[in-house]
C-alpha positions as CSV (number, residue, x, y, z in Angstrom):
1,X,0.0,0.0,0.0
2,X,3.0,2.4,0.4
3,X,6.7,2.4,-0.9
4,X,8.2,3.2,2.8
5,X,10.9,5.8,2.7
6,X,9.7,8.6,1.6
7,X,10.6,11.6,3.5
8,X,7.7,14.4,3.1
9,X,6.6,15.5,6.4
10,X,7.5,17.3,9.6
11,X,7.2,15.7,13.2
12,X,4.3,17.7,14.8
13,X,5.8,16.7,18.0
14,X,9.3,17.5,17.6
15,X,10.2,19.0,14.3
16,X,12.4,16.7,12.6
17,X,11.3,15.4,9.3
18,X,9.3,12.6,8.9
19,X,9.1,9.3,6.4
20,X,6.3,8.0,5.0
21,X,5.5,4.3,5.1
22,X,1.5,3.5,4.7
23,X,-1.0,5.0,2.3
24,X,-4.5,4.4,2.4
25,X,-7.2,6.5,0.2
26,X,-10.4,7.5,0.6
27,X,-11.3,6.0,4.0
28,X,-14.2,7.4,6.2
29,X,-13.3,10.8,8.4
30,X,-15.6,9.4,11.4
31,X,-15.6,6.1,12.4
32,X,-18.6,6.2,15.6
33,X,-20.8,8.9,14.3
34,X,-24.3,7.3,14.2
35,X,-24.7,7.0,10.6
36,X,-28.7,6.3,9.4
37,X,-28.9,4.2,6.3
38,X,-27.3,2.4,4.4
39,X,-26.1,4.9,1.5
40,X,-25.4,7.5,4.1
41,X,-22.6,5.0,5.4
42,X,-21.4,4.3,1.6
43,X,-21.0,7.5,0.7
44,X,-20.0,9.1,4.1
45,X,-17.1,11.7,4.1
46,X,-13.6,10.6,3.3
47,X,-10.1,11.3,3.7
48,X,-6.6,9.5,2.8
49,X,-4.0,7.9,5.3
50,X,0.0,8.7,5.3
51,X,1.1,7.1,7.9
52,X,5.0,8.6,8.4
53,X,7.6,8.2,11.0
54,X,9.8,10.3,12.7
55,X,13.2,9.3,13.1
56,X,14.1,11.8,15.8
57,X,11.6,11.2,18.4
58,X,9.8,8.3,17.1
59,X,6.2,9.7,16.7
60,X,3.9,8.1,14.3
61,X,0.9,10.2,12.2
62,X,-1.0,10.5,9.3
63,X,0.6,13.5,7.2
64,X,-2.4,13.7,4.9
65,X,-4.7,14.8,8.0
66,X,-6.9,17.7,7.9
67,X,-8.9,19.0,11.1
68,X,-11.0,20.8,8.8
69,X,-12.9,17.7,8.5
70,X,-13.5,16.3,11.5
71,X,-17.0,17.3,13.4
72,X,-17.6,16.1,17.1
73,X,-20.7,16.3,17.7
74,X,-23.1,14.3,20.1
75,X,-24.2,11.9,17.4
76,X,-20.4,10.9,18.0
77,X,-20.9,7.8,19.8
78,X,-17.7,6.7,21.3
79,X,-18.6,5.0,24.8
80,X,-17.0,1.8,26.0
81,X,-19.3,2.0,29.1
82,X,-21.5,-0.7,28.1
83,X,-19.3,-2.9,28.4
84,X,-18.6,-5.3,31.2
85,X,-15.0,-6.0,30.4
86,X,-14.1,-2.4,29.7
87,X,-16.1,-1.2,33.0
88,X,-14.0,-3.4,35.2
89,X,-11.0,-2.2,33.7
90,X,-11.9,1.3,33.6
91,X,-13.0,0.5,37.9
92,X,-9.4,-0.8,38.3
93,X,-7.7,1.8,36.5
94,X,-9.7,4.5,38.5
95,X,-9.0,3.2,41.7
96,X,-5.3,2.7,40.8
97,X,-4.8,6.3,40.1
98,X,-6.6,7.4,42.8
99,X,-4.6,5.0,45.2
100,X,-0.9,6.1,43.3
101,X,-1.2,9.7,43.2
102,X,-3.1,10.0,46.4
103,X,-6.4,11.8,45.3
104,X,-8.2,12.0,47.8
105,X,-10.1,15.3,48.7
106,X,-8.1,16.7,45.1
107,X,-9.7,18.7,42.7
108,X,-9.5,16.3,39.7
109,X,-9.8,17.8,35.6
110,X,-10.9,15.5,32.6
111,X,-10.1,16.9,29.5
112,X,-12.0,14.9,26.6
113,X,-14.2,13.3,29.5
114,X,-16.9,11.8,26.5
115,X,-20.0,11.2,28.9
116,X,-18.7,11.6,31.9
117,X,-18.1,7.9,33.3
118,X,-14.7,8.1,34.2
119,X,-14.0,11.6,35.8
120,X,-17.1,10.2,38.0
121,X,-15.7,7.7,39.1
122,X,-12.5,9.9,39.9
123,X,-14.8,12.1,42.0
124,X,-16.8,9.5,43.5
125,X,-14.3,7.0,44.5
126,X,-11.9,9.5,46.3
127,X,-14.1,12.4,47.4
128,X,-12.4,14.8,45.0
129,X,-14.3,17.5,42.8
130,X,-14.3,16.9,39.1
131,X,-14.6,18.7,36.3
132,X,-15.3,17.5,32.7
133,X,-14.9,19.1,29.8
134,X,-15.8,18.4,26.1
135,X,-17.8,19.5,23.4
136,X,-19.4,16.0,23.0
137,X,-21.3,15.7,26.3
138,X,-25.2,15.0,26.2
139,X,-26.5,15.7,29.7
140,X,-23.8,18.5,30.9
141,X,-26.3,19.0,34.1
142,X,-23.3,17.1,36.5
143,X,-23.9,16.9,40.0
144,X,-22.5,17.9,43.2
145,X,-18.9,15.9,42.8
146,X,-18.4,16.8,38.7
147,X,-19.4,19.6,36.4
148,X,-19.4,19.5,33.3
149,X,-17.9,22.1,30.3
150,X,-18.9,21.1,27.0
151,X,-15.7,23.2,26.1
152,X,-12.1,22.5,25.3
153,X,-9.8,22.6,28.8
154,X,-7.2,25.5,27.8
155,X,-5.5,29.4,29.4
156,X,-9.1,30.3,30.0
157,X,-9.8,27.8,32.9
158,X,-5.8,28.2,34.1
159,X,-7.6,29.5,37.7
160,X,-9.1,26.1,38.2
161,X,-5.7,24.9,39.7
162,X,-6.2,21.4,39.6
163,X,-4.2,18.8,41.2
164,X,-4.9,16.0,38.9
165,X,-5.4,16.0,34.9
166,X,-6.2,13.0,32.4
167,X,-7.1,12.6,29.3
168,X,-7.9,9.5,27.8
169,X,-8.2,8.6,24.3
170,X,-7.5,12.1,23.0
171,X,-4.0,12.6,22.3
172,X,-4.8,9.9,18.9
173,X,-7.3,12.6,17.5
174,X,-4.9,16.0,17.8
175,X,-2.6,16.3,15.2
176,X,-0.2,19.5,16.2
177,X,0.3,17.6,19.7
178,X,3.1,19.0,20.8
179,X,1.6,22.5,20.7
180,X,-1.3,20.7,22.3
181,X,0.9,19.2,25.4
182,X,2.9,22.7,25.7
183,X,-0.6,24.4,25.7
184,X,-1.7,22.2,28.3
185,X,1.9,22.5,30.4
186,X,1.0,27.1,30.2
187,X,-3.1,26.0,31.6
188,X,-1.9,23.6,34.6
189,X,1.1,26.5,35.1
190,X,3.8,26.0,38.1
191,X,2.4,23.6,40.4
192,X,5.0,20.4,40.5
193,X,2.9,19.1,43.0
194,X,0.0,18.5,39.7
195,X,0.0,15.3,38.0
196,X,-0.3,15.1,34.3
197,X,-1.7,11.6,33.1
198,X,-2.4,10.7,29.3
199,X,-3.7,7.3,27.8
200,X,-4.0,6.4,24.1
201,X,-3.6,3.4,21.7
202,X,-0.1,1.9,21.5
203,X,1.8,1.9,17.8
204,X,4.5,-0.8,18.7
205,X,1.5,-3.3,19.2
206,X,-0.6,-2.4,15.9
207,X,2.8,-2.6,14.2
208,X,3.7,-5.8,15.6
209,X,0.8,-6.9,14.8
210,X,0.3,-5.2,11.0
211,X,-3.1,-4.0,13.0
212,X,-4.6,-2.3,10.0
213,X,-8.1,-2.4,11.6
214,X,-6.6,0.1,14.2
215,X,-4.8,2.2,11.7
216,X,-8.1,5.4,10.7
217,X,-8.2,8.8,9.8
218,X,-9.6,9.8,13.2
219,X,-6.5,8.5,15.0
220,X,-3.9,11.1,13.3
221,X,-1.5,10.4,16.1
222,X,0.2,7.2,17.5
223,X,2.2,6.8,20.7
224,X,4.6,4.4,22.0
225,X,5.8,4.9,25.7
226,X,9.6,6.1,24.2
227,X,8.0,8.7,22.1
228,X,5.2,9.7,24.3
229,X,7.7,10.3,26.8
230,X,9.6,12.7,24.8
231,X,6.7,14.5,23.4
232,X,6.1,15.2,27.3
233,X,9.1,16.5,27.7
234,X,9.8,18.9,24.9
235,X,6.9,20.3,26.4
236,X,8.1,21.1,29.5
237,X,6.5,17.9,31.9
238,X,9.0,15.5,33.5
239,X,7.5,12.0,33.2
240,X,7.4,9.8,36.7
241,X,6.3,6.9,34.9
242,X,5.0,4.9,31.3
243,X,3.8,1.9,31.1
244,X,0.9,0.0,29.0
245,X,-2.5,-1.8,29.6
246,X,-5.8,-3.7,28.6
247,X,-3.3,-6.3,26.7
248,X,-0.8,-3.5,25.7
249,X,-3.8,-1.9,24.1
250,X,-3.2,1.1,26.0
251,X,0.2,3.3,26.8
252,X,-0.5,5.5,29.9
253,X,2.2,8.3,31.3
254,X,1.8,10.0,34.5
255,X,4.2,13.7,34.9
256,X,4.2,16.8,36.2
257,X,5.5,20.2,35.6
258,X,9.1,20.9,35.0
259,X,11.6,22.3,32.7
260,X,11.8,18.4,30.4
261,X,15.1,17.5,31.9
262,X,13.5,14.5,33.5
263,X,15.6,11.2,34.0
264,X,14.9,8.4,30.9
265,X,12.2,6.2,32.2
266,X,14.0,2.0,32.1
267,X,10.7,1.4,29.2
268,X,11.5,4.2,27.1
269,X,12.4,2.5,23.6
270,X,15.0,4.7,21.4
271,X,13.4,6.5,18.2
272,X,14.8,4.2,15.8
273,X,13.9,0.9,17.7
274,X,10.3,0.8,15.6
275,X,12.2,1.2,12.3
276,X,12.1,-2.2,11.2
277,X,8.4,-2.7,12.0
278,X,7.6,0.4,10.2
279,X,9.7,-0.7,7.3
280,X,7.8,-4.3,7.1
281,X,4.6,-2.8,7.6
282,X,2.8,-1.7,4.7
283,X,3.9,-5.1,3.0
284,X,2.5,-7.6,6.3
285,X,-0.5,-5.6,5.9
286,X,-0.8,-6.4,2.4
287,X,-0.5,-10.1,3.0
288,X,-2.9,-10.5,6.1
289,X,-5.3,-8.0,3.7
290,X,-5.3,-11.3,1.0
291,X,-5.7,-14.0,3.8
292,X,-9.0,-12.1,5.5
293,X,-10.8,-11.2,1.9
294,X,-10.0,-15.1,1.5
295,X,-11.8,-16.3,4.8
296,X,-14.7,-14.1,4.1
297,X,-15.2,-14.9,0.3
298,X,-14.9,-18.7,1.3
299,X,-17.4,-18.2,3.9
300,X,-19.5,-16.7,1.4
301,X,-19.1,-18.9,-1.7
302,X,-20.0,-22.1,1.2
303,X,-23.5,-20.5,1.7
304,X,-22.1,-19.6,5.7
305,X,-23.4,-16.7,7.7
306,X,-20.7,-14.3,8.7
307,X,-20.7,-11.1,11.4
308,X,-18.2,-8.9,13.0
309,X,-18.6,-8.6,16.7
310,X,-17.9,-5.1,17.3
311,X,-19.2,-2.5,15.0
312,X,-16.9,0.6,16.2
313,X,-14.1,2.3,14.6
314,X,-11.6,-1.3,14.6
315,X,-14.8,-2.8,12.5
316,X,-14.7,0.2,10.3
317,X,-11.2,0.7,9.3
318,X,-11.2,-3.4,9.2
319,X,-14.1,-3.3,6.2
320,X,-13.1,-0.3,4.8
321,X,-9.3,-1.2,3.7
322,X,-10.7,-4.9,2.9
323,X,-13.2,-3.0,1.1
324,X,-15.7,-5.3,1.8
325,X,-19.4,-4.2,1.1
326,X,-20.8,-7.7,0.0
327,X,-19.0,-10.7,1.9
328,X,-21.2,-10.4,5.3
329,X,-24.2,-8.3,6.1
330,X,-23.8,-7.3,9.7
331,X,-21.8,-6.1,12.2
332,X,-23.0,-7.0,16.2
333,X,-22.7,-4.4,19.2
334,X,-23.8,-4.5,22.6
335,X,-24.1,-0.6,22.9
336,X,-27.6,0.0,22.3
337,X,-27.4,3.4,20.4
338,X,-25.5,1.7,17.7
339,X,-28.5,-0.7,16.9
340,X,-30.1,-0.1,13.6
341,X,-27.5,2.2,12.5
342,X,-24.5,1.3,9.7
343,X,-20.5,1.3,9.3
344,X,-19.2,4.3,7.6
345,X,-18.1,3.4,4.2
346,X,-18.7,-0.2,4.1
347,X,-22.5,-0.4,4.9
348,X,-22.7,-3.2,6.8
349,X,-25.7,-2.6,9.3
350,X,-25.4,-2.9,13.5
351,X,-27.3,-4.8,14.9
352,X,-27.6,-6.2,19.1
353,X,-26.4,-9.6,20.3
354,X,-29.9,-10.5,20.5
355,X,-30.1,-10.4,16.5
356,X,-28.2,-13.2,16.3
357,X,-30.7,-15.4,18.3
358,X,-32.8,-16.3,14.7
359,X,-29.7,-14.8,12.4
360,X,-27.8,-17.8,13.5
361,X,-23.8,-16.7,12.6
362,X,-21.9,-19.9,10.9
363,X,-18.7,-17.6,11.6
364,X,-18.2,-14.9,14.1
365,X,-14.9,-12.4,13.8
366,X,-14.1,-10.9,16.6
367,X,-12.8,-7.3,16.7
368,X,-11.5,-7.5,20.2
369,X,-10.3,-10.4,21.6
370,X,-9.9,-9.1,25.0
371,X,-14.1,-9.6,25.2
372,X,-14.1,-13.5,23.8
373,X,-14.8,-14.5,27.6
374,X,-17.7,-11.7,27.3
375,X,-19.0,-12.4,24.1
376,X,-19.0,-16.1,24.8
377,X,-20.9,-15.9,27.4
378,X,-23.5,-13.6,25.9
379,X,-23.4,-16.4,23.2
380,X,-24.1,-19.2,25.5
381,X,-26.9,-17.5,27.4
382,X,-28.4,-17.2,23.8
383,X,-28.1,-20.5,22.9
384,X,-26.2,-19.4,19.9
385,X,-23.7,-21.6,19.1
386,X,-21.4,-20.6,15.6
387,X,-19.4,-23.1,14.1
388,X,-15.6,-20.8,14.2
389,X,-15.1,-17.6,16.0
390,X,-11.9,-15.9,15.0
391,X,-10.1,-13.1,17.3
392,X,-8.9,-10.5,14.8
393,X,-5.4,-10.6,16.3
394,X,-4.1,-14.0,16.2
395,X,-4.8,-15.1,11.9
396,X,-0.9,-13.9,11.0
């Protein structure tokens, strides 16, 4: 899909110049806007990948990004919180923080809080007083441990003074992030005592893995702890630590203010240590592209019944660069607001578990193998019984 070496682009995180090695056209701009019929999906809006990679800091982004495009809006649907799996990690990982940095009593700050679920939980679990802010929020009414902004956290709420700030599953939809992070290092100000803590996709596990069903134009920006790190501090916060989650999905930093002289965390990977992946990439992707269009037609051409469990932005960017529209009709998710509504670009429709009670799935692809034990028991409880289910991340 790309001739890797290419160098055309500047490092929005550092500066240095940048080398391009996946290209992907016309895929759709949103990925979990709630998209109504079926040619509204195939002929949603759409913008091209170019992947490139910085070889002095190690950053990964799409160079062919344009904000211009992108409208958050609150039929941007975007919530893990329905389910189970995800709300016991998101429990744990609340706690944790609370429990590591000591908030308790704290004035706590959410910047891209979505609907709310996890700055509550901040709040709730620790006493603290929370404050969420984005544009996306449905019911911004809050209560008395979190209010709600439906604004972007920047200089004008500097007098808040917070002692804690996270943002989660942001940092992949900014693409000038290091004018981003240094914009957020002015709002917190002076306070070494604050900590800073950030979580996003990692990009050493989508390139280990040729993940191009977690490669989309929404994501513009990709992490791994070595170049998160840096972009931190070039920005002026010293990082206390980096380390990963939910199966390495997830890379998570904790800092706080300082001048960006801190000490090299022991899991901060040199810039050049991806290289090789990136290199390979474009080409593995190629190859595991053949192998699924093969599964899918043979499943079709056999007279089976195929679904995607998981009709978010992995099932998205997954059809789209397939460019499947025919091989399987349907694409299952447990968050009810989904239901009825179709994948941009592809046109598959969503549809709940409970579809699949008389739809009867020969094969069931899995989107997100960390919710098999979920989905298998949601299967059982069904009595719905499909001859192969495949995780996405174990066919190479």
């Amino acid at each position: 899909m790309s001739d890797p070496g290419a160098s055309d682009a500047i490092c929005p995180s550092c500066g240095s110049a940048g080398m391009t090695f996946y290209e992907l056209d016309g895929v759709p701009v949103h990925q979990v806007k709630l998209v109504r019929s079926r040619a509204d999906a195939l002929n949603c809006p759409k913008g091209d990948i170019r992947l490139s990679f910085c070889h002095g800091c190690g950053f990964v982004w799409n160079a062919a990004f344009d904000v211009a495009r992108m409208q958050y809006e609150e039929d941007y649907e975007s919530t893990q919180a329905v389910s189970p799996t995800f709300n016991r990690f998101h429990d744990r990982l609340a706690h944790d923080l609370i429990e590591r940095f000591d908030l308790h009593g704290k004035k706590v700050v959410e910047l891209g809080c979505g609907q709310g679920e996890f700055i509550t939980m901040l709040a709730e679990y620790g006493g603290n007083q929370g404050y969420g802010f984005d544009r996306v929020i449905r019911d911004d009414s809050g209560s008395g441990k979190v209010k709600f902004v439906k604004d972007f956290y920047g200089p004008a709420y500097s007098d808040l003074h917070p002692d804690f700030v996270a943002c989660k599953m942001t940092l992949e939809h900014v693409h000038n992030t290091g004018e981003f992070i240094r914009r957020l290092r002015a709002t917190v100000g002076d306070r070494p005592e604050t900590v800073v803590f950030f979580m996003i996709p990692e990009i050493t596990r989508i390139l280990n893995l040729a993940a191009f069903w977690d490669v989309y134009y929404e994501h513009c920006s990709y992490f791994s702890p070595g170049s998160l790190a840096r972009t931190f501090r070039l920005a002026g916060l010293d990082p206390i630590e980096v380390w990963t989650d939910y199966a390495d999905q997830y890379v998570l930093i904790a800092a706080r203010p300082g001048h960006g002289a801190g000490a090299v965390l022991a899991n901060e990977e040199p810039p050049d240590a991806l290289l090789p992946k990136v290199q390979s990439f474009s080409g593995r992707v190629d190859k595991d592209c053949e192998r699924w269009l093969g599964v899918l037609r043979e499943a079709k051409a056999a007279g089976k019944r195929a679904v995607l469990w998981g009709g978010g932005s992995k099932a998205v960017a997954f059809l789209t660069t397939l460019g499947v529209t025919a091989e399987l009709d349907y694409a299952v998710d447990v968050n009810p607001r989904r239901s009825g509504t179709y994948i941009a670009g592809a046109g598959q429709q969503i549809v709940g578990p409970e579809f699949l009670k008389d739809y009867r799935p020969d094969l069931i692809i899995v989107m997100s193998p960390i919710y098999i034990p979920e989905i298998t028991a949601q299967l059982d409880s069904m009595g719905v019984h499909p001859e192969t289910m495949i995780p996405i991340e174990t066919t190479g």
